[in-house]
Backbone as CSV, one residue per row, in Angstrom:
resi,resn,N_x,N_y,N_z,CA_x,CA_y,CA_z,C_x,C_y,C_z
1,UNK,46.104,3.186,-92.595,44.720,3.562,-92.394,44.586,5.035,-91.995
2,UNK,45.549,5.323,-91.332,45.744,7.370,-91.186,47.099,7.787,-91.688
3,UNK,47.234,9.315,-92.232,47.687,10.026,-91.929,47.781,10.716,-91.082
4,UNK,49.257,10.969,-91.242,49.577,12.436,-90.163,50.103,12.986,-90.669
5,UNK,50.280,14.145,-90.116,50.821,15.798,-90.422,50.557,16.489,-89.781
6,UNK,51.657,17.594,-89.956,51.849,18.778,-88.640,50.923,19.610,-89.167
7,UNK,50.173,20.093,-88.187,49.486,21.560,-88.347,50.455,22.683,-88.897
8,UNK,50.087,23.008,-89.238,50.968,24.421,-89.906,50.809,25.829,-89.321
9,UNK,49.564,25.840,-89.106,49.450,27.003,-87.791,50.020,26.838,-86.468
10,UNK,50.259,25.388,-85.846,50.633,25.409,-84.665,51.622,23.847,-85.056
11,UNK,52.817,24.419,-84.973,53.606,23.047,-85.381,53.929,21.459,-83.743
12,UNK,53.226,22.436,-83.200,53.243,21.315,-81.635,52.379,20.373,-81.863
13,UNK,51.290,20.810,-82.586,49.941,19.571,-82.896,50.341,18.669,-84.370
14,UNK,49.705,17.356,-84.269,49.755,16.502,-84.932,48.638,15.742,-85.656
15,UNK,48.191,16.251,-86.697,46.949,15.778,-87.536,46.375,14.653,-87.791
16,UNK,45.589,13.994,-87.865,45.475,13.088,-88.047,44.345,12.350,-88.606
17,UNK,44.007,11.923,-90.049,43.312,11.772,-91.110,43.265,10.571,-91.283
18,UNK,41.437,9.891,-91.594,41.722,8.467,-92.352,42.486,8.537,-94.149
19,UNK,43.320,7.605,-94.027,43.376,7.689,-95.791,42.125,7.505,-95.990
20,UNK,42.364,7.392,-98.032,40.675,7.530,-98.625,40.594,6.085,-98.924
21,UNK,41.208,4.940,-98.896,40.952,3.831,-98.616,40.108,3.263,-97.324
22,UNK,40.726,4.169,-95.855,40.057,3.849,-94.691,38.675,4.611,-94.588
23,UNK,38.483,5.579,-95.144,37.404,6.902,-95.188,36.344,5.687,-96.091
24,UNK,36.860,5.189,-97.110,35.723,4.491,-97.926,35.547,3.211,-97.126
25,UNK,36.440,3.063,-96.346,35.613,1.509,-95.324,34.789,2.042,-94.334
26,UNK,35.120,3.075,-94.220,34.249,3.651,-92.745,32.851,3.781,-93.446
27,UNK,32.574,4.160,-94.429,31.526,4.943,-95.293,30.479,3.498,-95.597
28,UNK,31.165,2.434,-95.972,31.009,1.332,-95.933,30.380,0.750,-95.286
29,UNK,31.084,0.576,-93.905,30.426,-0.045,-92.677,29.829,0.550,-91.930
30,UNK,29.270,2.073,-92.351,28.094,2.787,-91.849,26.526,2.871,-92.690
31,UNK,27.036,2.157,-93.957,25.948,1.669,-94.797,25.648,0.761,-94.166
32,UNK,26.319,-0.608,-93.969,25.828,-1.915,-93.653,25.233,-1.375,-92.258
33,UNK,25.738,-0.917,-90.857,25.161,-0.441,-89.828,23.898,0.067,-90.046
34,UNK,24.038,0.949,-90.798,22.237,1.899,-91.219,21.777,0.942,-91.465
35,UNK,21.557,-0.323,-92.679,20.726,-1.141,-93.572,20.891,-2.242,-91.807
36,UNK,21.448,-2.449,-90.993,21.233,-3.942,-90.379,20.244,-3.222,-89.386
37,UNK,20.264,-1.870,-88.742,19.063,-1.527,-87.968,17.987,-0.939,-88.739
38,UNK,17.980,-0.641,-89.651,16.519,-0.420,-90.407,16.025,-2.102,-90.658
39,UNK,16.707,-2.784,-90.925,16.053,-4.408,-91.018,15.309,-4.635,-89.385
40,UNK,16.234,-4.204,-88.680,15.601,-4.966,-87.256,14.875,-3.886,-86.660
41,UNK,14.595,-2.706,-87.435,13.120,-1.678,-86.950,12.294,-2.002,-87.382
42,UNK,12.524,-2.553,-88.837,11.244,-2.796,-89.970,10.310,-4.116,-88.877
43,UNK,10.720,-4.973,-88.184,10.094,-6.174,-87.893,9.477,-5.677,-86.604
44,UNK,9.492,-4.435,-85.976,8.911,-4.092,-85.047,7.328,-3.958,-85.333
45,UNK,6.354,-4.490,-84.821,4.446,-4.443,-85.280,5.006,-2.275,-85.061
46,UNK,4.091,-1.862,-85.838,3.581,-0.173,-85.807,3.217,-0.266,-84.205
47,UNK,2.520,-0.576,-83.970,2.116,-0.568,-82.521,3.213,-0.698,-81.405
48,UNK,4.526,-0.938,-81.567,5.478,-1.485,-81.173,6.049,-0.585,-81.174
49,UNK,6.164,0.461,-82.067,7.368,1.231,-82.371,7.561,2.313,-81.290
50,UNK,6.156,3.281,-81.095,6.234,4.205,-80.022,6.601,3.971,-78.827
51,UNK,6.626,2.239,-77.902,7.077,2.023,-77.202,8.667,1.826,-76.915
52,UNK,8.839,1.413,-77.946,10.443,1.301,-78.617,11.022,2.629,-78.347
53,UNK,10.333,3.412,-79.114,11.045,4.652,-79.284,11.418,5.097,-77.524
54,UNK,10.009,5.382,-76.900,10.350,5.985,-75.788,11.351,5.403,-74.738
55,UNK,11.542,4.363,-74.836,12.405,3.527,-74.590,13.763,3.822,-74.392
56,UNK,13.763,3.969,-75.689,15.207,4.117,-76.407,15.754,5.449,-75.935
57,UNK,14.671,6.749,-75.887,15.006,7.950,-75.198,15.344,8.005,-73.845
58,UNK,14.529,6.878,-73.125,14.834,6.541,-71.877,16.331,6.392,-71.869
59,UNK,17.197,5.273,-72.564,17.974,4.616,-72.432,19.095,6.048,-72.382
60,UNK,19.190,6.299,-73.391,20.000,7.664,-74.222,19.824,8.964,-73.017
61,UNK,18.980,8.866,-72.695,18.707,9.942,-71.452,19.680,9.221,-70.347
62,UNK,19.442,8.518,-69.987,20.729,7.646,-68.629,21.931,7.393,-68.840
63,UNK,22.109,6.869,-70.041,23.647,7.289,-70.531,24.192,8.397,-70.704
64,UNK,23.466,9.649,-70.612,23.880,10.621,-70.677,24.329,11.562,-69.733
65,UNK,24.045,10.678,-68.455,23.303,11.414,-67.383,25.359,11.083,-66.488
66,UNK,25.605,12.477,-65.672,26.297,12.081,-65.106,26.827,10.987,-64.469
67,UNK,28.066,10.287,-64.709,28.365,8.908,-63.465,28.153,9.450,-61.934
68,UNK,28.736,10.522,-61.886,28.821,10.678,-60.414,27.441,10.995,-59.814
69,UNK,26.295,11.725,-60.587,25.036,12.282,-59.977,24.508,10.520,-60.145
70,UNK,24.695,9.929,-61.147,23.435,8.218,-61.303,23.653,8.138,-60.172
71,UNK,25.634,7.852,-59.583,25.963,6.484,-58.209,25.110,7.710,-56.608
72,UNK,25.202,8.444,-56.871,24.810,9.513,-56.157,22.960,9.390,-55.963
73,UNK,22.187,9.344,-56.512,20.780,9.068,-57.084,20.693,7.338,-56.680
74,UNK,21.638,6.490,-57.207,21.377,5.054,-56.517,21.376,4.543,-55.310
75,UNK,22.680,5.670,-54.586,22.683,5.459,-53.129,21.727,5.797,-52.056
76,UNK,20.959,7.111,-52.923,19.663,7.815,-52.062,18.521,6.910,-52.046
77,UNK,18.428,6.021,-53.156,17.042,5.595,-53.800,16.951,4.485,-52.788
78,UNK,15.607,4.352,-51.669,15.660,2.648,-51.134,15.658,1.783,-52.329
79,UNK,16.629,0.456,-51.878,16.146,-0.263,-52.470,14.902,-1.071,-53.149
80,UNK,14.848,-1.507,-54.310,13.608,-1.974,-54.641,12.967,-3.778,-54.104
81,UNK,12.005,-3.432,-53.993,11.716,-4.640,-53.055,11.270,-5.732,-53.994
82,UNK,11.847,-6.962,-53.059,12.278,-8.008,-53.923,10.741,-8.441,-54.425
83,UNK,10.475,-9.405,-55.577,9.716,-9.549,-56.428,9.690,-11.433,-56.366
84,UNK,9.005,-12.056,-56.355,9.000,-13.433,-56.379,8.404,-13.703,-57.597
85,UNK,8.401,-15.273,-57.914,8.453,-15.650,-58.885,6.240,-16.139,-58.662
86,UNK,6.018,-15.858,-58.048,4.527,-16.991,-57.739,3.352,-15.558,-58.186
């Protein structure tokens, strides 16, 4: 599924390439990936979507976000107060 080979400019490093068998599965299963979330956007109502979206920026924004500043930011934050079911 890879090659290797030495760099030629720097013979300490070690290259490393999908074959074009693995390159065409990857290519593959980034079609089916694209086509299985455009199916499960398409079923979102229009009205749905902008909430989605911002959402999703939300999400992508916090994953992005330092580990050490989040646990840092969680420890400052009071806790949130509990919520019942009634």
């Amino acid at each position: 599924m890879v090659e290797r080979s030495v760099n030629p400019a720097d013979r300490r490093q070690v290259l490393v390439a999908l074959t074009p068998q693995a390159e065409a599965f990857r290519r593959r299963l980034h079609a089916l990936r694209r086509a299985q979330l455009r199916t499960a956007l398409d079923r979102l109502a229009p009205e749905e979507r902008p909430v989605f979206l911002r959402s999703l920026e939300a999400l992508v924004a916090a994953l992005r976000q330092d580990p050490q500043t989040l646990a840092a930011e969680e420890l400052a934050s009071p806790e949130p107060a509990q919520t019942t079911g009634t």
